[in-house]
N, C-alpha and C positions, 0 to 999 in steps of 0.2 A: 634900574640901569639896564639899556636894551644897548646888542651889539649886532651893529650892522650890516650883511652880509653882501658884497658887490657883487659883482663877475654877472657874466649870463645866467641867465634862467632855465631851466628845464623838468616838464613835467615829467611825472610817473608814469611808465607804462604797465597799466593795468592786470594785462596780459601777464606782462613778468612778476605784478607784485604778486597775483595769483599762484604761482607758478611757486615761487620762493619760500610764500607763506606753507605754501601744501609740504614742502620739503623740510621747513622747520618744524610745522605737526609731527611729520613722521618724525624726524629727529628727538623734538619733544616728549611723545610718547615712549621710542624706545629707551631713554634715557632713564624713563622714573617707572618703573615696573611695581616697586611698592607703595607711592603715592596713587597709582594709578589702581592698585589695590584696595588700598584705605577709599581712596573715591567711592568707588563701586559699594563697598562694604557702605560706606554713610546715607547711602540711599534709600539703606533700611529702616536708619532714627531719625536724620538732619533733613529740616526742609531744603529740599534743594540737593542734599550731599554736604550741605556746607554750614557752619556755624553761624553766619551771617549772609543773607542773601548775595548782598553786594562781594562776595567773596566770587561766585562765580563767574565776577569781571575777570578776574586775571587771566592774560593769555595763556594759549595754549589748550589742551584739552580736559582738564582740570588741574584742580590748583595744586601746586606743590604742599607738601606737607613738612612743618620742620619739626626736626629733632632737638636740636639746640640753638640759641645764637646765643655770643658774645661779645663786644665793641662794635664795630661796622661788619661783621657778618654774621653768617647762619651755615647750620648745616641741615639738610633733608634727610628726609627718613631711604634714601638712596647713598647715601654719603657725600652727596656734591657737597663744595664748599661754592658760597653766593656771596660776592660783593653787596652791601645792601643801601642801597639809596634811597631806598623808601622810608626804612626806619617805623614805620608801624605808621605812616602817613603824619609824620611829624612825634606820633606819640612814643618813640624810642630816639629824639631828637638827640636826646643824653649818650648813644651809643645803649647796647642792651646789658642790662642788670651790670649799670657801674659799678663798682666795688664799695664807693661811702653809702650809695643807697641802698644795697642789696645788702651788709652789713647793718645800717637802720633797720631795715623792713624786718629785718631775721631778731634784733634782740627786741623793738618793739611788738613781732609778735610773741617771743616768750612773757610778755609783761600785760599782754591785753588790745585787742586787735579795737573793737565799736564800744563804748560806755554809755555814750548821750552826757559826758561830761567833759569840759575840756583839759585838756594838760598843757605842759608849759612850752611845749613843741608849738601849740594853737597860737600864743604870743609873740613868738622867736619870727614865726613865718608871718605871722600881721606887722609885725615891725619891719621886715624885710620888704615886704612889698610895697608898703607904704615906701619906704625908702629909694628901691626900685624904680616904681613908677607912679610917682608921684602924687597917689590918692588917700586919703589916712584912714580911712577906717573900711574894712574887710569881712566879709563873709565867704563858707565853704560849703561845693556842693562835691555830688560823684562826677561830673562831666561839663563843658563847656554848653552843653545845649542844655543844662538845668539853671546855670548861670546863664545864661540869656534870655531865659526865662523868667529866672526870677527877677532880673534888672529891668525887663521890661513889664513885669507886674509893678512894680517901683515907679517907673517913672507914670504908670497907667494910671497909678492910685494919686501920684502929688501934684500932677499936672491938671486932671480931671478928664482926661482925651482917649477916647476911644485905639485911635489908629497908630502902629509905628509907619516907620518910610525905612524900606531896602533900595537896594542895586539890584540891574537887572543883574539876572544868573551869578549872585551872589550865592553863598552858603555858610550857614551858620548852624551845623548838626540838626537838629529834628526840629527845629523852631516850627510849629506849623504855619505863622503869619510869614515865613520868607521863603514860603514855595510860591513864590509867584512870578510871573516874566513878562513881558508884553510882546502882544503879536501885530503889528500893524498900528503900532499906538494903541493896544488895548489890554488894559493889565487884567488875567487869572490865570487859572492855576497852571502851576509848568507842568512839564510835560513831564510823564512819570513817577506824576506826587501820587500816593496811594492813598485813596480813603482820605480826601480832605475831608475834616468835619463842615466847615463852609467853604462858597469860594473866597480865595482870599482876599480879593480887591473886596471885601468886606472889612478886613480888618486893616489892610495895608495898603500904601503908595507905593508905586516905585518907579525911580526913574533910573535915566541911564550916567553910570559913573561920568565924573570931569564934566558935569552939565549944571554949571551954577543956576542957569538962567530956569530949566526945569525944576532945579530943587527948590528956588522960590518959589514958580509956581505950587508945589508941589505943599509946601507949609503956610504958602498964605490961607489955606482952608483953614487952618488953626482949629486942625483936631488932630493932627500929629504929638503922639507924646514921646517919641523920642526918634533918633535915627540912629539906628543898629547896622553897623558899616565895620569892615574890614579896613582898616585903613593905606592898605593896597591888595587888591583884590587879587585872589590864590589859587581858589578853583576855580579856575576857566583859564589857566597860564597864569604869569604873573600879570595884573593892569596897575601900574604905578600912577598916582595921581601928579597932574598938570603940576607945576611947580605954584605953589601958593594957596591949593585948592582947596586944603583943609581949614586955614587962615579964614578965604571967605567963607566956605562950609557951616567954619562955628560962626562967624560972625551972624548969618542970614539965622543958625539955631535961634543961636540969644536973641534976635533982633524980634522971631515970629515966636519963642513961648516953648520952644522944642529942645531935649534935651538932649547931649552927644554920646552914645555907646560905643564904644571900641570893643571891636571882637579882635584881641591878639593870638586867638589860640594858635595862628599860623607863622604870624608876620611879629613874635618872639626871636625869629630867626635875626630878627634884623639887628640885636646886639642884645646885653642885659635887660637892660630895661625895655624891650622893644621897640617899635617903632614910633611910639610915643615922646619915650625920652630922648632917643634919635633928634629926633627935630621939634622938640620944645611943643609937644601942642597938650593939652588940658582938656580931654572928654569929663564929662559928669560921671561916668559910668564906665567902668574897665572891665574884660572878662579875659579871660585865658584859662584853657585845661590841657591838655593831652599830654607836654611833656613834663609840667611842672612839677611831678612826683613819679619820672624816670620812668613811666610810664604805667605806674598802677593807680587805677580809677580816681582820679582828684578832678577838681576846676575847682574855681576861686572867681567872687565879684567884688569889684573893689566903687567906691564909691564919695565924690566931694563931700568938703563937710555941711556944706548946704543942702546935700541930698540927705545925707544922713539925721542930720538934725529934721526935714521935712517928715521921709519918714516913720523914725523914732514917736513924732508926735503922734502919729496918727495909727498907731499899734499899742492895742489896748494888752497889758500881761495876764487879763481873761481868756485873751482871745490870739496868744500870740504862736499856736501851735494847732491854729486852721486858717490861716491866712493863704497857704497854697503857695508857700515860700518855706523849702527845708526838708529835709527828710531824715528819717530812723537814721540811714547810715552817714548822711555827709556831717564832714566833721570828725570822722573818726579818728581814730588815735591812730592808726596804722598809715591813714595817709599823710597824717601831718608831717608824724616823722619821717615817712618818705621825701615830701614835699620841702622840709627842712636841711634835708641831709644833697637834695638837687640844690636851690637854691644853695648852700652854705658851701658846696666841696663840685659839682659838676657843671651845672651854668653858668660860668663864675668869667669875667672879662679873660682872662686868660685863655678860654675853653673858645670861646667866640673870637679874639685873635687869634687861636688855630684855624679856624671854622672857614674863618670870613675870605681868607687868601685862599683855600682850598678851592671853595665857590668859585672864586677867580677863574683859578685853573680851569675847573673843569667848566667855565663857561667859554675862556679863551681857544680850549680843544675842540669845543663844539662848533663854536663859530669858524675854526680852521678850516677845520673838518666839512661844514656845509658848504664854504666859499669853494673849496678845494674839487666838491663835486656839483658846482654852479645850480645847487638848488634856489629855491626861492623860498629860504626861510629863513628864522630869525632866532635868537639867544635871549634871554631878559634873567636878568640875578637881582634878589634882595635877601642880602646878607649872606649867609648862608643857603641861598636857598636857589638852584636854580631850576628854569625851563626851556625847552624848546616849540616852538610852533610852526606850523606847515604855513606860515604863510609872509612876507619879505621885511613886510613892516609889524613894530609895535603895536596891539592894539590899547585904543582910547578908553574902550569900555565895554563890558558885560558883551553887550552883542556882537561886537567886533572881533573880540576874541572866540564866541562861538562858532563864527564865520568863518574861524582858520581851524576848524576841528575835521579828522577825518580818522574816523572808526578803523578804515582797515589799514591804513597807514598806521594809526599808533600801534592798532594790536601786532604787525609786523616787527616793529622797532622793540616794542619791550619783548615778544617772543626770542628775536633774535639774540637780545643782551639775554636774556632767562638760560639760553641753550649755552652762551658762553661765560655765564656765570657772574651776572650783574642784574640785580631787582630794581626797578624803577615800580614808579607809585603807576597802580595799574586805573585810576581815573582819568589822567593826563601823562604828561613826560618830567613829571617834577622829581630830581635829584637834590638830593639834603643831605649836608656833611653833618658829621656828629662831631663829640671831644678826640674819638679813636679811627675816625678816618685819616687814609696817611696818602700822602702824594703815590704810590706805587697803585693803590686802589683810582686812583683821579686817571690820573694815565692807562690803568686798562681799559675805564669805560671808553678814553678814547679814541684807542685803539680798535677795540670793538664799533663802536660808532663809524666809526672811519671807512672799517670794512662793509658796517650795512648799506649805508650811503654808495658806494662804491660799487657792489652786487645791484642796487636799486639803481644805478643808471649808466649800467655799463651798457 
């Protein structure tokens, strides 16, 4: 759902955003005196200063450091209190350390944290999902990029097919066959893949979203064994598919031999069951991780019974513990019952009709908000989940929404919210309501927002 912003148009003056950003630095910096500390100090252990590279995206001059969060905020090691819309990029979707999950996690680990056996928590969550979203039989890794992995080993082996098919400037965590993009019509590796083992247009196709007539081309080679798809695509803005798209999608699957993966680790936000059960569609293969165990290290592959029965046969119990599917720790007991206690008490339809009107709001502010200072940009929300883009219209797909990207613009906008006390996900402008976001939180961002728009084309 994209909202559409009228009135005149008017560009950014460069000059000014210059000028604005350099006055949030300094604001930024004096603000956090013992993050800016800790930074310094991690330069001596942490590649980078940081635990994860991509940490050093966040604006501003290093990253904040936090102290605590709980519900929809955080606090730093400064004592700001922050709005948080990021929510760990989805994987604190739950609000931080719910109370049924944080209460699981604390007596399952007095009872035993990894076995390599299962307990009846591993059951409770296979029935639930099965029920959820509508696949019956399940497996568990530590992350959605181990599930996609392993689903796509799966369909590798029952198919007989070399290659999957992505979207362009898709993402699906570290998958190495879906770093790929095309430049001028020519698919390898995107830009910023580190150390591909191959190029990828070795192992993968890709075309660009809402393009049926490509995706045939694209499986009549008939060495595609599955297509690993978002089923509205998240990083790069929200791209919502054509109405019907996924209808003919699976239909051209089934027709050429190719099997349908859903990546929901994002687009979960779109109700319980996600966007699957949303709109009635039936992949062979389901993945979702980050918040489905409130945020400690889970994912989950779910899978038809026709998949299951394929590969069942073809897994020998000699040989069913080097198949390059599974690991020491997924499966453990600590995340089950975390994963138990989200699913059974925190993602619960009631938690998503808070969620879902919130989204609303704060997409309804936003759009005010831009109309009001005749930019030329656009709103789009799924479910809970919304974004902003610098450019008028919705885009169609992967590259189109690349096309409305601009570096110094964003990092402007989340600096600006950072200094007055609002996190946005620092890869894009994606804000995500949790169970403990409350309309007083939706209305500062918009108020904030209001103001930077306002400073940016005064």
């Amino acid at each position: 759902m994209s909202t559409p912003v009228p009135g005149r148009q008017k560009s950014i003056d460069r000059v000014r955003l210059h000028s604005l950003m350099s006055r949030e630095e300094q604001k930024f910096v004096a603000d956090h005196p013992k993050s800016a500390t800790l930074y310094e100090r991690a330069q001596r252990s942490l590649l980078g200063g940081v635990p994860m590279n991509w940490m050093k995206k966040w604006a501003g001059k290093f990253p904040v450091f936090v102290a605590e969060a709980h519900g929809a905020h955080f606090t730093d090691v400064d004592g700001r209190d922050y709005v948080d819309f990021c929510l760990g990029d989805t994987g604190a979707m739950t609000g931080h350390s719910p109370a049924a999950a944080a209460e699981a996690i604390a007596r399952q680990a007095q009872k035993g944290i990894t076995l390599m056996l299962p307990t009846e928590d591993a059951l409770w969550v296979g029935e639930e999902l099965a029920r959820r979203f509508g696949l019956p039989y399940w497996q568990f890794t530590l992350t959605a990029t181990d599930a996609n992995r392993f689903s796509i080993r799966i369909a590798r082996e029952i198919t007989g097919r070399p290659k999957i098919l992505v979207y362009n400037y898709c993402y699906h965590g570290t998958v190495d066959e879906s770093f790929i993009s095309l430049r001028d019509g020519v698919a390898g590796p995107r830009r910023g893949n580190i150390g591909p083992p191959v190029n990828p247009a070795q192992t993968t196709r890709v075309v660009e979203f809402n393009d049926l007539d490509a995706l045939d081309a694209a499986l009549a080679h008939h060495d595609v064994a599955c297509i690993l798809a978002e089923p509205v695509m998240t990083n790069v803005g929200i791209v919502h598919p054509d109405p019907g798209y996924w209808h003919s999608a699976a239909d051209l699957a089934r027709r050429h031999g190719t099997l349908l993966l859903f990546d929901e680790t994002h687009t979960i936000c779109s109700g319980p069951g996600g966007y699957t059960r949303e709109h009635a569609l039936k992949p062979d293969l389901f993945v979702i991780g980050k918040p489905i165990a409130s945020g400690l290290p889970a994912g989950t592959y779910g899978c038809s019974a026709e998949v299951a029965e394929q590969i069942t046969r073809r897994i020998q119990l000699e040989d069913c513990d080097t198949g390059g599917i599974g690991g020491t720790l997924a499966g453990n007991a600590l995340s089950l019952a975390a994963m138990r206690a989200t699913l059974e008490h925190v993602l619960t339809p009631a938690a998503f009709a808070h969620m879902i009107p919130l989204a609303k709001r704060f997409t309804d502010g936003v759009a005010t908000a831009i109309s009001a200072a005749g930019l030329p940009w656009h709103v789009t929300r799924l479910g809970c989940r919304a974004e902003y883009l610098f450019h008028p219209h919705a885009p169609r797909n992967g590259v189109e929404a690349a096309a409305a990207a601009d570096f110094e613009l964003e990092r402007f906008m989340h600096l600006y919210a950072l200094n007055r006390g609002i996190l946005l996900t620092p890869f894009h402008n994606m804000a995500l309501m949790s169970p403990a976001t409350t309309t007083a939180d939706i209305d500062r961002h918009t108020e904030v927002f209001l103001a930077a728009v306002r400073e940016l084309v005064a």
